[in-house]
N, C-alpha and C positions, 0 to 999 in steps of 0.2 A: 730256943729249945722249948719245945711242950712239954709239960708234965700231967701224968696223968698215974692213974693206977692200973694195974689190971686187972679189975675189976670193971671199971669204966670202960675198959678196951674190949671186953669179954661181955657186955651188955649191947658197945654199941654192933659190936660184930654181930651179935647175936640178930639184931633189928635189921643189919645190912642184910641178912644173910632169908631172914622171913620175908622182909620186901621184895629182894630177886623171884626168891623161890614163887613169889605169888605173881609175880609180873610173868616168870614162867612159864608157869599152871594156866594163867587165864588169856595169857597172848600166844600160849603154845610155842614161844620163841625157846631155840635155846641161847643162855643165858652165862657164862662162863662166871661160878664160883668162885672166889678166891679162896687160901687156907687162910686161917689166921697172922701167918707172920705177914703176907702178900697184904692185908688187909691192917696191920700194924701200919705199914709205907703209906696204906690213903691214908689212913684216918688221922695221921701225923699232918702228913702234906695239909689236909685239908684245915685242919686247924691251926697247924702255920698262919695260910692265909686267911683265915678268921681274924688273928689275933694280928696282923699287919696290917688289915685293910680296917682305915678310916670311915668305911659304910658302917661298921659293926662298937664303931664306939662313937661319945661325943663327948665335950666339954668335960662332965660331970664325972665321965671313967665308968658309965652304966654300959652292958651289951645290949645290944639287940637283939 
């Protein structure tokens, strides 16, 4: 289980949500938005596999 705040949730959505919008704008693609709850499911997922995958830690319990 991740834990996080929603606050964290709500900043990172915030950045997913600017980086579309610019990739957007300047490649003129359209771009499918998530709402926020849709965007709660990646940002879970993805730090799931942050925090399971051995690339991102070593011996010491430091991230990468």
């Amino acid at each position: 289980m991740v834990m996080y705040t929603e606050r964290q949730l709500d900043l990172a959505f915030a950045a997913y949500v600017v980086q579309l919008t610019k990739i957007k704008v300047e490649q003129g693609i359209e771009i499918f938005i998530p709402d926020r709850e849709d965007f709660r499911k990646i940002y879970e997922a993805v730090w799931e596999d942050i925090l399971e995958d051995d690339f991102y830690s070593d011996d010491s319990g430091l991230r990468h």
